[in-house]
C-alpha distance (Angstrom), angle and dihedral (degrees) to the residues before:
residue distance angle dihedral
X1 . . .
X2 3.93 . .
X3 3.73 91.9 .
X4 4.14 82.7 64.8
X5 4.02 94.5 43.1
X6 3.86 79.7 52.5
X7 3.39 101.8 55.1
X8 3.92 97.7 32.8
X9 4.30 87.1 52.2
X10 3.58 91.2 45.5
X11 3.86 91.0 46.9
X12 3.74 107.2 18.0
X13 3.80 98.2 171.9
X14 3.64 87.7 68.4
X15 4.25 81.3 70.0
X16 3.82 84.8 46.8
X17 4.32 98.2 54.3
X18 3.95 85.6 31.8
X19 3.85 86.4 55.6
X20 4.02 96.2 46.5
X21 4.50 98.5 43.7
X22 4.11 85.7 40.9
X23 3.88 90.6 42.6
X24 3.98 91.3 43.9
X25 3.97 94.0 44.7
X26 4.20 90.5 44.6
X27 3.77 84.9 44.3
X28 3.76 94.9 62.5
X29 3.50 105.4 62.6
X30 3.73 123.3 92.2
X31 4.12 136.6 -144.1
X32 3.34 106.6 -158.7
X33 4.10 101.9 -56.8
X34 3.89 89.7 -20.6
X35 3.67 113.0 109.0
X36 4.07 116.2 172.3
X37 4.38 90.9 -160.0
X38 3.60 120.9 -150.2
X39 3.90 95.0 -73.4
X40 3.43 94.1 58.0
X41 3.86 90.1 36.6
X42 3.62 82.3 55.1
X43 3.68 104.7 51.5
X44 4.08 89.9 44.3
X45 4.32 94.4 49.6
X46 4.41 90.6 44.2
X47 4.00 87.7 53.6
X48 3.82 90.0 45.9
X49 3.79 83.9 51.5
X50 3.76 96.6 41.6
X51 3.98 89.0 69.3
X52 3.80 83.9 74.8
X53 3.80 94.0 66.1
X54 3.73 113.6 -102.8
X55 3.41 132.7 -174.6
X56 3.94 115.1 -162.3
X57 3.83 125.5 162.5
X58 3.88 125.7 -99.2
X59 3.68 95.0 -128.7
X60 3.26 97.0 53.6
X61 3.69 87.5 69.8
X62 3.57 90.8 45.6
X63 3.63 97.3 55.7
X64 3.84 96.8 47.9
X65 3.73 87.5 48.8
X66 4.06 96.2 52.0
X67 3.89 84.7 44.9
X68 3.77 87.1 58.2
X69 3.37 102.2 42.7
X70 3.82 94.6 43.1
X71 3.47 95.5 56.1
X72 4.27 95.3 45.4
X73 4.12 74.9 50.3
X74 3.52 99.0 47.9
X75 3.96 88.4 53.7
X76 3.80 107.2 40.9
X77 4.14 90.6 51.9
X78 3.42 104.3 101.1
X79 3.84 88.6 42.2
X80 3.52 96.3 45.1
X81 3.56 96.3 51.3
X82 4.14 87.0 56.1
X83 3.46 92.7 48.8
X84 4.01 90.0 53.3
X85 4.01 102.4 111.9
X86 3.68 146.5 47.2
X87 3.96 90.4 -18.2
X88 3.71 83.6 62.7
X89 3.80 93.5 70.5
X90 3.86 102.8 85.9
X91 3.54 82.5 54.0
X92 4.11 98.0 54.7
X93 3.69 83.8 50.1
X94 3.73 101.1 52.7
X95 3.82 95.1 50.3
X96 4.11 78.3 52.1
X97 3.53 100.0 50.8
X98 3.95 91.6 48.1
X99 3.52 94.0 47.5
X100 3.81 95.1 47.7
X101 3.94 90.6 42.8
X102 4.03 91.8 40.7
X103 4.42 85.3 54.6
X104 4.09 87.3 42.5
X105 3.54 92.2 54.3
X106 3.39 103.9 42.1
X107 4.04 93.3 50.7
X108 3.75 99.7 44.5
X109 4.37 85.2 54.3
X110 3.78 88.5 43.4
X111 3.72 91.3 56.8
X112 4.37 92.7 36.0
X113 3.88 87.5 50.6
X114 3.68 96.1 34.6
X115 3.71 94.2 -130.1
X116 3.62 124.3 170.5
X117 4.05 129.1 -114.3
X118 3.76 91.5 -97.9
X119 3.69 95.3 47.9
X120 4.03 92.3 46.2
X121 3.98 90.5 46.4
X122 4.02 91.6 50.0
X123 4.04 95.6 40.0
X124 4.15 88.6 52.9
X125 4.50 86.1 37.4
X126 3.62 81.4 52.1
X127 4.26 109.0 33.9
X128 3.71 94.3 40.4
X129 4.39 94.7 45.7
X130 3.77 85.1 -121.8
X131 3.18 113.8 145.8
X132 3.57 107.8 172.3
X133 3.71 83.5 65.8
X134 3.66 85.7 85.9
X135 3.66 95.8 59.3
X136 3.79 95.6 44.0
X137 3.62 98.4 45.2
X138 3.81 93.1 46.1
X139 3.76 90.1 53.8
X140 3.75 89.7 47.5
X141 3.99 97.7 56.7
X142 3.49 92.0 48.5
X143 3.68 94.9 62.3
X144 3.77 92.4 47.9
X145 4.26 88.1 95.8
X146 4.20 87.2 -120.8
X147 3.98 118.2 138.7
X148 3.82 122.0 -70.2
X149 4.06 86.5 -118.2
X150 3.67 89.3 49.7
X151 3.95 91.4 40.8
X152 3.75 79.9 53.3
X153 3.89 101.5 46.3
X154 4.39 89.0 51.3
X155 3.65 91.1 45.3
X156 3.89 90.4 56.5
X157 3.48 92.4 42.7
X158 3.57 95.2 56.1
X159 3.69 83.4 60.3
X160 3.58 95.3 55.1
X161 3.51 95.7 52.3
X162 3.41 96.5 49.5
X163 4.07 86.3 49.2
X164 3.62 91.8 58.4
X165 3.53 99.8 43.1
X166 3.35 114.1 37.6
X167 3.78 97.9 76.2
X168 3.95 91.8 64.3
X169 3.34 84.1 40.1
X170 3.88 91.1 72.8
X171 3.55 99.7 31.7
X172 4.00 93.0 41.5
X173 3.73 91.9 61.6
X174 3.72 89.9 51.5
X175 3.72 99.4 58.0
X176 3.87 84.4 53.6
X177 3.49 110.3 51.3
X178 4.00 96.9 31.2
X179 3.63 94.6 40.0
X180 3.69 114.9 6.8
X181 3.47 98.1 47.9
X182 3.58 95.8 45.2
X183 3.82 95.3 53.7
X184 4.28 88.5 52.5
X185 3.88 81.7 50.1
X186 3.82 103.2 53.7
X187 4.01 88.2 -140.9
X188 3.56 138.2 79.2
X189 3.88 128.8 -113.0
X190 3.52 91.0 -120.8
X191 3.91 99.2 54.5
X192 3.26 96.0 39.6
X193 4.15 87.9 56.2
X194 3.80 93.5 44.8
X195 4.43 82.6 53.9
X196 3.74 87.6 47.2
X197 3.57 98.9 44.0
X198 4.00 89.1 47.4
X199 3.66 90.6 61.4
X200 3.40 104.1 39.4
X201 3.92 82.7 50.1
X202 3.77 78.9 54.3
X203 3.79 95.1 -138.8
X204 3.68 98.1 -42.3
X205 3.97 112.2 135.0
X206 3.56 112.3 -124.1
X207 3.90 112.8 -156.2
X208 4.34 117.5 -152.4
X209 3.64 119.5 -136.0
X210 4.08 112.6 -60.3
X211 4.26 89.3 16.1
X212 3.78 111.3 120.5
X213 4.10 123.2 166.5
X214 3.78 115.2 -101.8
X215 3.70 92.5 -131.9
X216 3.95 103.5 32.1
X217 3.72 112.0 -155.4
X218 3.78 96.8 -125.4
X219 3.73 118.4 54.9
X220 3.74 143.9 171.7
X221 3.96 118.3 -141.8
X222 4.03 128.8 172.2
X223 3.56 122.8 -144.4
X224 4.06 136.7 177.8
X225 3.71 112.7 -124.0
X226 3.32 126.7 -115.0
X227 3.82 115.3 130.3
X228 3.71 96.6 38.3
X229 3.54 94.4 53.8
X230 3.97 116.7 130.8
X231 4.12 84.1 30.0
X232 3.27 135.6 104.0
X233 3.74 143.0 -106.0
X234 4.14 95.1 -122.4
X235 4.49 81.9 43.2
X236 4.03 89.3 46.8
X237 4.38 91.3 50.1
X238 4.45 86.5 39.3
X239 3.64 86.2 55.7
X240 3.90 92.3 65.2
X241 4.01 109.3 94.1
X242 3.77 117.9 -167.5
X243 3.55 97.2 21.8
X244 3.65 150.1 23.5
X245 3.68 128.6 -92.9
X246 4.06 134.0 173.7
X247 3.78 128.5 -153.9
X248 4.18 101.0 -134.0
X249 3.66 95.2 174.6
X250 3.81 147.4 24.9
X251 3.79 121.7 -174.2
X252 4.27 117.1 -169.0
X253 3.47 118.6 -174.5
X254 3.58 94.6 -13.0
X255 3.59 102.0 -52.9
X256 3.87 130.7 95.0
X257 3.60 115.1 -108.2
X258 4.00 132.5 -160.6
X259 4.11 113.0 -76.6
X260 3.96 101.0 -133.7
X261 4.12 125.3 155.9
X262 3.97 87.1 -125.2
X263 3.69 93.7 52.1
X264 3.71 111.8 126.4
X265 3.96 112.8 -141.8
X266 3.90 119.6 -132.4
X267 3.86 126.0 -145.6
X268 3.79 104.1 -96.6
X269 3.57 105.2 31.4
X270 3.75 130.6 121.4
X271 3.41 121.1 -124.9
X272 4.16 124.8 -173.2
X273 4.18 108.9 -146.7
X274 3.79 123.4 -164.3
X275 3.45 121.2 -160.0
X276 3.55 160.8 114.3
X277 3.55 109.5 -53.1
X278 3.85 91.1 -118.2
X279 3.70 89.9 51.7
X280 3.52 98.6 44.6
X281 4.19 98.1 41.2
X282 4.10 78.5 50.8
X283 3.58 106.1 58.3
X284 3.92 98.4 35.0
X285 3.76 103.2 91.1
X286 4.14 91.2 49.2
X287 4.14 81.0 56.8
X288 3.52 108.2 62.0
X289 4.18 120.0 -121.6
X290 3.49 139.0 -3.2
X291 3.34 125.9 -125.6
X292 3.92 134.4 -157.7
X293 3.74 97.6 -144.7
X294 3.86 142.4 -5.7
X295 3.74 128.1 -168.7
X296 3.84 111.6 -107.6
X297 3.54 90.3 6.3
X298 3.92 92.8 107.2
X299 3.55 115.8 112.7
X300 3.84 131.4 -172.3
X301 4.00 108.9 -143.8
X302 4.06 118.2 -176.5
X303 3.61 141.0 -159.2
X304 3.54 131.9 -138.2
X305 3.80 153.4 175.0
X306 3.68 123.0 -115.2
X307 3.93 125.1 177.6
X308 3.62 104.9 -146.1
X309 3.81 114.1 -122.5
X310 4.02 105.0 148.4
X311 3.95 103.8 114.4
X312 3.37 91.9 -142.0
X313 3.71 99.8 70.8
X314 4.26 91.1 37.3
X315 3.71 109.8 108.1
X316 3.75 98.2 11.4
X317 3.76 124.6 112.0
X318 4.06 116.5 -113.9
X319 3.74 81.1 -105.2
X320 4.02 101.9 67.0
X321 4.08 84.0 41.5
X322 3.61 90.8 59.5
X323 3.86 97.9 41.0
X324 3.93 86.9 45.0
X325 3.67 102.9 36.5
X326 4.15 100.2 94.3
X327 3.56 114.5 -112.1
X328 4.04 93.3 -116.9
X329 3.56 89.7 57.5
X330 3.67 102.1 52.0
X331 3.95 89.5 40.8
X332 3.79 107.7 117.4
X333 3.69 92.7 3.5
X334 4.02 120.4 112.0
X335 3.76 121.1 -173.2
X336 3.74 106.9 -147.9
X337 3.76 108.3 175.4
X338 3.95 137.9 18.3
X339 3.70 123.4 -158.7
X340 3.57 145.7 171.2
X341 3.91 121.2 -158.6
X342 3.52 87.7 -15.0
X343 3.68 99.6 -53.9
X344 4.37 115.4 111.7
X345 3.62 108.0 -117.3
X346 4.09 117.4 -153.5
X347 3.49 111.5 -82.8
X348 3.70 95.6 -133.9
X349 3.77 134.9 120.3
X350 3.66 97.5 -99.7
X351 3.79 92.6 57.7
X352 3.76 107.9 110.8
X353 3.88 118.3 -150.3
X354 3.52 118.2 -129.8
X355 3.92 117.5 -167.2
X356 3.81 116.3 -95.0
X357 3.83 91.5 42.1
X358 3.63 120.4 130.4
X359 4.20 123.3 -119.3
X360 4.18 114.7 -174.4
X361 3.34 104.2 -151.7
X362 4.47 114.4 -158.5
X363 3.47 102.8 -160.2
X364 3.93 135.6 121.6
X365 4.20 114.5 -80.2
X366 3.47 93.2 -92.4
X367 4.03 100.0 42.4
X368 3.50 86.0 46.5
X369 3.99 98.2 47.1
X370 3.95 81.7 43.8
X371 3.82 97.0 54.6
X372 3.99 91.9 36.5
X373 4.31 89.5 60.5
X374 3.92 76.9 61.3
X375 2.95 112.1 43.1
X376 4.14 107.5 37.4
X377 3.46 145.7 -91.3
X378 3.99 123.2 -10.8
X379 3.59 120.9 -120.6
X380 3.77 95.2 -145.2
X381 3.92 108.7 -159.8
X382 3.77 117.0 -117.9
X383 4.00 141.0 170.2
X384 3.60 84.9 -145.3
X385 3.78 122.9 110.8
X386 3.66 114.3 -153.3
X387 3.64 110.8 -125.7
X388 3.65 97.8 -176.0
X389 3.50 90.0 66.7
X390 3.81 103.1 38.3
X391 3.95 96.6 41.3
X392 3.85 84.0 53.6
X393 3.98 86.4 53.2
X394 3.39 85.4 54.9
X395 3.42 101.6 49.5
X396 3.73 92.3 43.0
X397 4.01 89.9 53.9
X398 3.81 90.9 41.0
X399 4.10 93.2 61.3
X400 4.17 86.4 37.5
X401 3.89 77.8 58.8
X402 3.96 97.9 50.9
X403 4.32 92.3 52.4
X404 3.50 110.5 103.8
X405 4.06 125.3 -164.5
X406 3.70 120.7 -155.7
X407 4.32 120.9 -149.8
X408 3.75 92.6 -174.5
X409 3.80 112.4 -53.2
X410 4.79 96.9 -15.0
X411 3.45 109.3 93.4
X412 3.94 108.7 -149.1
X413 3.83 117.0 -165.8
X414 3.61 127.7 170.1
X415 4.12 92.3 -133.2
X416 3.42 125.1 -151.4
X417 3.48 96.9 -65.7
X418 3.94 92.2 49.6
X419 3.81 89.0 46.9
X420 3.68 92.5 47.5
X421 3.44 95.2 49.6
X422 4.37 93.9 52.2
X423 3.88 83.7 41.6
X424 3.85 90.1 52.1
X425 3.93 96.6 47.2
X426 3.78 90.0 45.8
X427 3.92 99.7 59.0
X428 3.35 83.7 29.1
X429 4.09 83.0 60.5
X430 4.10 92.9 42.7
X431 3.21 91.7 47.7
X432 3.57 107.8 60.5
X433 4.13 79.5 43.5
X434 4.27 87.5 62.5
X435 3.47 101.6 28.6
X436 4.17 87.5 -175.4
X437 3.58 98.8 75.6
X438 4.09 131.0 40.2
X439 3.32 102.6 51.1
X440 3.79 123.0 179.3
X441 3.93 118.1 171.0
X442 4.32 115.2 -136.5
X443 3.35 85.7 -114.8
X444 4.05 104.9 56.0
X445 3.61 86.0 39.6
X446 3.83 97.1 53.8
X447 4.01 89.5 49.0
X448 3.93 84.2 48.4
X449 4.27 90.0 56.0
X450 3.87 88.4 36.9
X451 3.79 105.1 49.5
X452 4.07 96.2 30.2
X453 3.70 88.7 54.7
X454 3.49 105.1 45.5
X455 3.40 95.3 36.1
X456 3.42 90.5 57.2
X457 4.07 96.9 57.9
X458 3.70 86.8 48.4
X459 3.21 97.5 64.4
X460 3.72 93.1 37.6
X461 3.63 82.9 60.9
X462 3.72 98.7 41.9
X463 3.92 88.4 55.4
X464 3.60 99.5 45.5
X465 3.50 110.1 21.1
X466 4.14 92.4 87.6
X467 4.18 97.6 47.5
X468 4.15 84.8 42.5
X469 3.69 97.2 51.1
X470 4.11 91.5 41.5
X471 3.84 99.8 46.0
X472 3.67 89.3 48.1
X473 3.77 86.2 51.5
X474 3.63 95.6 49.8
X475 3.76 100.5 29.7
X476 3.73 93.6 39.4
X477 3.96 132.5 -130.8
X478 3.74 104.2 -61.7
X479 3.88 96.2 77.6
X480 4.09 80.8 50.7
X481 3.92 95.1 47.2
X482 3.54 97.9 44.9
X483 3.84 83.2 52.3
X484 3.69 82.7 54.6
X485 3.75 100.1 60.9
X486 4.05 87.4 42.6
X487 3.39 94.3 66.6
X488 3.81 102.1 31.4
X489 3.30 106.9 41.2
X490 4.29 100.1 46.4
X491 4.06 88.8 50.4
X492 4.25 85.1 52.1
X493 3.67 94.8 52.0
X494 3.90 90.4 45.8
X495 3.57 93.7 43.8
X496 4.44 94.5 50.6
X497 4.08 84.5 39.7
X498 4.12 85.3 55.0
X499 4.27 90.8 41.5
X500 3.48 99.8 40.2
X501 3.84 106.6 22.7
X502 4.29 110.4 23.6
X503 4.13 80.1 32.8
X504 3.75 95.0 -137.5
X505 3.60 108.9 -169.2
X506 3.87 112.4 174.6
X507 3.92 102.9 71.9
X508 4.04 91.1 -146.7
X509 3.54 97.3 51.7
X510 3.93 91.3 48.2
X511 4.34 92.7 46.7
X512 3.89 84.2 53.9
X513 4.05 90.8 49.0
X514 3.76 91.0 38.9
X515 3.88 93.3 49.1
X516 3.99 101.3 44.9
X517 4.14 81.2 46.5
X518 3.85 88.3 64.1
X519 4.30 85.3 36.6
X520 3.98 73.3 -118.7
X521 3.50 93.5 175.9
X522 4.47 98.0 165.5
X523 3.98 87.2 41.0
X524 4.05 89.1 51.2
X525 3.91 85.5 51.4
X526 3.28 87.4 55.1
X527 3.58 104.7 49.4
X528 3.62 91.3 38.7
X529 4.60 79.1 60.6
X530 3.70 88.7 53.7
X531 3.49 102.1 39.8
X532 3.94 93.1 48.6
X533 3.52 98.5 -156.2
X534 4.31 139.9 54.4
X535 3.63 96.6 -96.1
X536 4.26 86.9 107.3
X537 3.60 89.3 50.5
X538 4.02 104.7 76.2
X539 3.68 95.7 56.6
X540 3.78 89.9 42.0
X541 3.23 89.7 57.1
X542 3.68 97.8 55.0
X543 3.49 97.4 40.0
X544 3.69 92.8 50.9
X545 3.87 100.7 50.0
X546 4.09 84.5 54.0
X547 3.97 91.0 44.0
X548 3.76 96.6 58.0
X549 3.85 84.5 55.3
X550 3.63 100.4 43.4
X551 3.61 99.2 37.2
X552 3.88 96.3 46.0
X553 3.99 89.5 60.5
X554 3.84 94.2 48.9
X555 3.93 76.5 83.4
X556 4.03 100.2 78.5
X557 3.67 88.3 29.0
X558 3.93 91.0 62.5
X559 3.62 96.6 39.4
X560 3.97 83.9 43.8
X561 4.46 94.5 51.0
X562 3.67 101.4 22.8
């Protein structure tokens, strides 16, 4: 095999894309309703491939992980910022209750197994994913006044626990919040995101790529006149009841004639109406016939985005717009959809517009471009992600990452991921405030979450899957099965406290609490897979900020009880 550690050492990203298509192909298969998912799949295929001897760079890892977590940011602002409050509360107490239970734990099977402080520090480092454990605890033991060589001999220890452990660690807190958690549930991640999404969508139908309604609210139709004729165009669009129509086109005698309000209609000519579908079905039998097709008669009608930022329609319901708006602008112009940071808002009269919400406008070019001048600024769509804005993020979250806060002798920092992640919300935030900058397409954003994240346990796997499979083979399993309860049985006390206690009842939104509790970062991947959406990500959020804290001092604490 050295002709493989050759090439994988000389080229060690080759490990990295070997890890991801293996991990991804492992990850699909399914045991019953087990499914391992291409994180996991990941992790298990890059410490299979670690037993070669690789040697891989540590910021790599911390790049693809900042990517991910940016991105996940970048999406859940707006939300996140809404969620901010008294609702946030179950979540401050289940990064609590795992930290507390996490420290329990640990100490009572310290004191069982008679393990020393180094051991105990490395085993909770390693079972809870913590790795600022390491730092904490190491500082800890070497103010405890002991012997340089015995300073020495914890320290290293501490180290091999975390070796050991740490693997489970990642793939332990999968199994229980994509399948454990799930099971004491009764529901699935994914259908209890769709029932989420549906009400925070309140009632709006979202359609997936290539999904289009059979009977589409706004319609065009052409029809010969017969019954109209002798009336005019602004009589024809009156006559409508229910809903409003437009007449976009007239054709006499086989030629297109000017569209005007005051236009009288003829017997014989072809007119094309646009409408609501109640509107249009309506008026049709006091036209005359319908026909399939008409030459020139096609027309090609847009929609479009526009933040609102005309003061005159800011703090006024949807009602005094309408009754104020003058009837030659709104002609030809159908509003469609209302939201507010990215969530639809009921398109009712008692809705009041705040500025920065978004209008589409359906119209033709020029009705739209027309109504747009009015209104405010054009969201123009675009495949193009704005790297200005996001490498800035990045920066920003980056130098967040670097600060470091001292409470007495623990330094707690938010790291690069931490930093990221505040960064990421933040734009995330501003952006859905100025819609016309910061763009990031779905898809560049879902390749962000995809790649950073499972690149990232690859090459948490590729740099510790050798020492963790050789001190367990010299050192035997108990270091590894202690590890074991660490990270199990924490996440199940946390998870009955949140069922039975907190009285989560929407299994996504309790996987993405349980998982930033535990700072869970692959098992958060992977719910965010199976949920297929950013409802998990709000409570992560929360729960992860407070777990960096309260995990990271669990350090002295150990070293201090065990």
């Amino acid at each position: 095999m050295s002709w493989l550690h050759t090439i994988l050492n000389q080229s060690p990203e080759i490990a990295l894309f070997l890890s991801l298509a293996g991990g991804y192909w492992l990850g699909k298969f399914q045991f019953g309703k087990f499914q391992l998912g291409g994180v996991a799949g990941s992790l298990l295929v890059a410490v299979l491939i670690s037993q070669v001897g690789v040697q891989i760079d540590n910021g790599i890892k911390s790049v693809l992980f900042a990517l991910f977590i940016y991105a996940v940011g970048f999406e859940s602002g707006p939300q996140f910022f809404r969620s901010l409050g008294r609702q946030s509360i179950r979540e401050i107490v289940m990064a609590a209750v795992l930290a507390i239970s996490g420290l329990a734990t640990v100490v009572i099977l310290a004191r069982v197994f008679g393990l020393d402080k180094g051991l105990a520090a490395g085993i909770a480092a390693g079972g809870l994913t913590q790795s600022a454990i390491i730092g904490t605890a190491s500082a800890a033991i070497g103010k405890l006044g002991l012997a340089a060589e015995e300073v020495q001999r914890l320290q290293g220890n501490v180290a091999v626990g975390y070796a050991v452990t740490y693997i489970f660690g990642s793939f332990g807190a999968i199994i229980v919040c994509v399948n454990i958690l799930p099971w004491l549930m009764g529901r699935s991640i994914r259908d209890d995101a769709i029932k989420a999404e549906a009400a925070m969508l309140a009632g709006a139908r979202v359609y997936g790529a290539g999904e289009y309604p059979a009977a589409p609210d706004l319609v065009g139709r052409i029809f010969r006149v017969e019954r109209m004729a002798g009336r005019t165009v602004a009589e024809l669009e009156a006559a409508a009841t229910g809903a409003t129509i437009s007449v976009e086109r007239v054709k006499r005698d086989g030629s297109l004639i000017g569209v005007e309000p005051t236009l009288t209609l003829k017997a014989g000519d072809v007119v094309l109406i646009v409408g609501r579908r109640a509107g249009v079905v309506g008026v049709a039998p006091q036209i005359g016939s319908e026909l399939q097709s008409s030459e020139g008669m096609d027309l090609i009608m847009l929609t479009r985005d526009v933040a609102i930022a005309n003061a005159a329609f800011v703090k006024r319901t949807v009602g005094e717009v309408r009754e104020a708006t003058a009837g030659d602008m709104r002609h030809g112009i159908y509003v469609t959809a209302l939201k507010r940071a990215g969530k639809p808002l009921p398109l009712v009269s008692e809705t009041v517009i705040e500025a920065g919400d978004v209008v589409t406008l359906y119209g033709t070019a020029q009705d739209v471009q027309r109504a747009a001048k009015t209104v405010g600024t054009v969201i123009v769509p675009s495949d193009k992600t704005d790297f200005v804005f996001h490498g800035l993020g990045l920066v920003v979250g980056l130098l967040i990452g670097l600060l470091v806060v001292r409470i007495g002798s623990i330094p707690l920092t938010l790291g690069s991921g931490g930093g990221a992640l505040l960064s990421g919300l933040a734009f995330g935030w501003y952006r859905s405030r100025n819609l016309a900058i910061g763009n990031m397409p779905t898809a560049a954003s879902t390749l962000l979450r995809d790649l950073g994240l499972a690149g990232f346990v690859a090459v948490v796997g590729l740099q510790s899957g050798l020492q963790a499979v050789s001190t367990i083979a010299s050192s035997g399993l108990s270091i590894f099965l202690i590890g074991v309860v660490v990270t199990i049985l924490p996440m199940i006390i946390t998870m009955l406290v949140g069922r039975y206690i907190l009285k989560y009842d929407n299994t996504a939104i309790f996987a993405g609490a349980l998982s930033g509790s535990r700072s869970a970062n692959p098992a958060f991947g992977e719910v965010l897979d199976k949920a297929g959406n950013s409802i998990p990500t709000t409570p992560f959020a929360i729960t992860y900020a407070l777990a960096n804290v309260f995990l990271t001092l669990l350090g002295p604490l150990v070293v201090a009880f065990a």
